[in-house]
BANUVEX-981250 format. One record per residue: residue in three letters; z negated, x negated, y negated of N, C-alpha, C in turn. Coordinates in pm, whole numbers, plus 50000, padded with zeros to 5 digits. Layout:
<recs>
alaZXYZXYZXY/...
</recs>
This chain:
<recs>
unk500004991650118500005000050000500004991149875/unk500934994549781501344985349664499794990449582/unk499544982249490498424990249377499074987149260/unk499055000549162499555006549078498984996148944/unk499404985148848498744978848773498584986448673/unk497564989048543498465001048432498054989148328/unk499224992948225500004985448130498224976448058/unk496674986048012495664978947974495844969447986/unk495554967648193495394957948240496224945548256/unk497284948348247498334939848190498444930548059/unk498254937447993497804936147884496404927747862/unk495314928347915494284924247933494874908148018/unk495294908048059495304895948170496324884548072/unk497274892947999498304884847916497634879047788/unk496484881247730495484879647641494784865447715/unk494214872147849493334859547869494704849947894/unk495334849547945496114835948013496094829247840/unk496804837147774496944829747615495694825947604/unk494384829447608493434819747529492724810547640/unk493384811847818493014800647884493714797147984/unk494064787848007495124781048067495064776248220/unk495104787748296494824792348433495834786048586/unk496864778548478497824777248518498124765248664/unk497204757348654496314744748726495634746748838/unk495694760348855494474760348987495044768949053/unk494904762349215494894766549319495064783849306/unk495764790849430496024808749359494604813149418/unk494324813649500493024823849477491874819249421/unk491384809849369490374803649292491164810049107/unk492484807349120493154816248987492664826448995/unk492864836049103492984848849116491344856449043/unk490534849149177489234850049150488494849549014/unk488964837748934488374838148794489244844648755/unk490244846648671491144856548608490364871948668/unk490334873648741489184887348753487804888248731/unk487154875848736485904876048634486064874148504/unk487074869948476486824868248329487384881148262/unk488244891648357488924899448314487614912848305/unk486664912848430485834922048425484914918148324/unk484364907948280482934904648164483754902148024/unk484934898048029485624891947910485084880847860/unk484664868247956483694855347887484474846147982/unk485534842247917485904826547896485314817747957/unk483924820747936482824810948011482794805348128/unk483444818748241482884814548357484664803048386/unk485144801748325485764790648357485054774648387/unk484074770648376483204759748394481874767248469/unk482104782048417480764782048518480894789748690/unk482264792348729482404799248854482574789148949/unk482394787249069482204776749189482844784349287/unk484044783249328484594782849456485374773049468/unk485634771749628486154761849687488014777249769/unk488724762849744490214772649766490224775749933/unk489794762450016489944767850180488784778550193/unk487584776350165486564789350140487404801150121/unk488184801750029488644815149988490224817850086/unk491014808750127492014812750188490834816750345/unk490234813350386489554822650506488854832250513/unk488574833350382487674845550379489004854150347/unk490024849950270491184862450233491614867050373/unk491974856550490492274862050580491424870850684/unk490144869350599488944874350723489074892450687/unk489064890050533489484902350440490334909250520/unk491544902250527492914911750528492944915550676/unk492114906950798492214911850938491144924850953/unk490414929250868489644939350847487664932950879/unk487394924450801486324922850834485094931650729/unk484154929850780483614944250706483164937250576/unk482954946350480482464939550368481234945550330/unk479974938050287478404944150250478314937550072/unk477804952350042477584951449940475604955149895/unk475274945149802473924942949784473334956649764/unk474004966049620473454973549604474644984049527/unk474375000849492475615007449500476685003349429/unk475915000849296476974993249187478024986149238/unk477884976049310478604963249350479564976149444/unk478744981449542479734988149616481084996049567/unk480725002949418481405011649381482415008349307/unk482474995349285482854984749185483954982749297/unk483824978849454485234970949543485814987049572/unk487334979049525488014993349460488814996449584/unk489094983349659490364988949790490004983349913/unk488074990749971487674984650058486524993750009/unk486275002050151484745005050166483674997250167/unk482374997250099481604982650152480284992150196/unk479694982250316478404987650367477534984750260/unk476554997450216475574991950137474275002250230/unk473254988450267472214999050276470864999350235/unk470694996850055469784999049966469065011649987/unk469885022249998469105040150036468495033450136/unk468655031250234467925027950368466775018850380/unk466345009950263465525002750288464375004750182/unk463304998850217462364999250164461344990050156/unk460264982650039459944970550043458784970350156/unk458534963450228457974960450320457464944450425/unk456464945250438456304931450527456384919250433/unk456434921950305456464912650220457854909650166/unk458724917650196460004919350140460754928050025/unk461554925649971461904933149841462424945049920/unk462954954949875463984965749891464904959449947/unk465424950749851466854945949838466624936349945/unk466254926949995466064917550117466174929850245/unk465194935350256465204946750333466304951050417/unk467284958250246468494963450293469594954450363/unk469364939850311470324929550345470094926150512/unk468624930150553468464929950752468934941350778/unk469264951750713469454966450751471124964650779/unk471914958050679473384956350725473754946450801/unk472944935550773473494928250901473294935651054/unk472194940151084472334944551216473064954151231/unk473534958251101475054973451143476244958651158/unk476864952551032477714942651085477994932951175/unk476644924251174476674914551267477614903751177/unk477684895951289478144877851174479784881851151/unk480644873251093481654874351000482254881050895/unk481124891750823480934900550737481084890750598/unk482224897050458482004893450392480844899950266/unk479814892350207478484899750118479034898249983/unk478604906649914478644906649779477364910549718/unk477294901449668475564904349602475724898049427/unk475664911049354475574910249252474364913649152/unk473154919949193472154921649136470924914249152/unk470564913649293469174906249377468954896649436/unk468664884549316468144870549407467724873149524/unk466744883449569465804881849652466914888749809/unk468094897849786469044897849872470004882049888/unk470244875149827470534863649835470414855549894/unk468704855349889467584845949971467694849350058/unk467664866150122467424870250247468604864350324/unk469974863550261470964862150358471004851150401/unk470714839450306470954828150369469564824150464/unk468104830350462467944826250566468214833750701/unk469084843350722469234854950823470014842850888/unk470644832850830471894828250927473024835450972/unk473294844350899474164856950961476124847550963/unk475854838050935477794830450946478654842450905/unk478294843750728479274849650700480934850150676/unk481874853750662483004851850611483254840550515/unk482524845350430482274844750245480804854250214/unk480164845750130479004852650002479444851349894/unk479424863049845480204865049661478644864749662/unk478254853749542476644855649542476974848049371/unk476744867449324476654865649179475504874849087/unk474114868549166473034881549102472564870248932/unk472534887048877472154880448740470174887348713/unk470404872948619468804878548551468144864448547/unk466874867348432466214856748465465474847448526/unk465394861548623464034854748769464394848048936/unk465014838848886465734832949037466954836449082/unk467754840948921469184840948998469764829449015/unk469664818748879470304807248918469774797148985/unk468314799649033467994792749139468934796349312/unk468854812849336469054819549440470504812249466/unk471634813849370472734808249382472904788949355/unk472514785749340472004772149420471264769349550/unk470604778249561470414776949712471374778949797/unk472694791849768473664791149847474514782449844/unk475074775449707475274762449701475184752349808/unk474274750649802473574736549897473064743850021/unk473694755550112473344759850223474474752950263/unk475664753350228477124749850255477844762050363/unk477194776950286477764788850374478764792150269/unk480154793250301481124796250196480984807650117/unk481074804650011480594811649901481924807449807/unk481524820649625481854823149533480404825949456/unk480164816749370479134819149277479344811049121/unk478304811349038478154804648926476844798648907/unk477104791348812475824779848816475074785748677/unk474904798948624474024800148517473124813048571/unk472374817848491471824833048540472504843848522/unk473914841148451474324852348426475144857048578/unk475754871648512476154874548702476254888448669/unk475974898448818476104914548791476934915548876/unk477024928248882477744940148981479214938648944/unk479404939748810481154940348799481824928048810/unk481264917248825481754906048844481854900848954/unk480894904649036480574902649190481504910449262/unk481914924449190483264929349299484034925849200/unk484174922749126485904915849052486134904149126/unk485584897049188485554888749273486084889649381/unk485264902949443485564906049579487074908949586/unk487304916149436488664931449455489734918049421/unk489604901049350490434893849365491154890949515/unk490304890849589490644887349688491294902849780/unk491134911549760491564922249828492774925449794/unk492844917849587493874928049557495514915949636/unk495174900749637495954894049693496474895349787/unk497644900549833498134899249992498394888750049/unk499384877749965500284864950036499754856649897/unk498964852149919498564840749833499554825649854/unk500594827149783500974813549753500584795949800/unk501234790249899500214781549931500544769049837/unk499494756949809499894750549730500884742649724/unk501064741649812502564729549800503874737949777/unk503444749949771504834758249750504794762849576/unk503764756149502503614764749352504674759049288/
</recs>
């Protein structure tokens, strides 16, 4: 199924390329920022987004063979536009010394199980949970914002060396975390590099 671009967004994307020069990088690491910067409108995360391009060509293919995708909390969910995502925040509750949000993150893995790609855009403390679950994800879009251990949480995934998409400040959120995701969904045949 083709997706319908409308002229905004067009428009929107022909703006950023003019004020940043996208032109240099690898296509889905392009893809990926050009949709964060397109969902927050901050320039910024050009120095501040961290992916790696083989990270993302396997997770695109993990994507496109139908692997499931979990989302932290509804926002993020409602946000991945051409892909159901498991979210099961309703379902959980803080407990045993766990947040909600950690909670919900044992609640989907045992519906997914390992090669699931996560998107976590609100809750360090879902973050934390995943990487110690060991769950061998796909990909972690691990973009929670705030001041209390987001940019710690996403340094920890960092230096887990579980393939990931993150940034190195506190900033972050739901619409960026599936602009992320929906980069990679919205790509079918990503360009390989020796062919640019």
């Amino acid at each position: 199924m083709t997706r319908t671009v409308h002229p905004i967004e067009q428009e929107s994307f022909r703006i950023l390329r003019a004020r940043l020069d996208t032109s240099h990088l690898p296509p889905l690491r392009r893809a990926v920022l050009e949709r964060v910067i397109h969902a927050s409108a901050d320039l910024a995360y050009a120095t501040d987004l961290v992916a790696d391009e083989d990270e993302l060509r396997s997770a695109h293919a993990a994507l496109h063979a139908g692997a499931p995708v979990v989302a932290d909390v509804e926002m993020v969910a409602a946000g991945i536009t051409a892909r159901r995502a498991v979210c099961r925040l309703p379902d959980a509750s803080a407990c045993a010394g766990l947040t909600r949000s950690a909670h919900a993150v044992r609640l989907a893995y045992a519906e997914v199980g390992p090669g699931a790609v996560w998107v976590i855009g609100c809750a360090p403390t879902a973050l934390e949970e995943l990487i110690a679950l060991d769950a061998a994800p796909a990909l972690v879009v691990g973009m929670p914002v705030g001041f209390v251990g987001a940019a710690e949480s996403k340094a920890h995934l960092r230096a887990s060396g579980l393939p990931a998409v993150s940034n190195v400040s506190e900033k972050g959120g739901s619409a960026v975390a599936a602009a992320a995701l929906n980069a990679l969904l919205y790509t079918h045949h990503p360009v390989k590099e020796n062919d640019r």
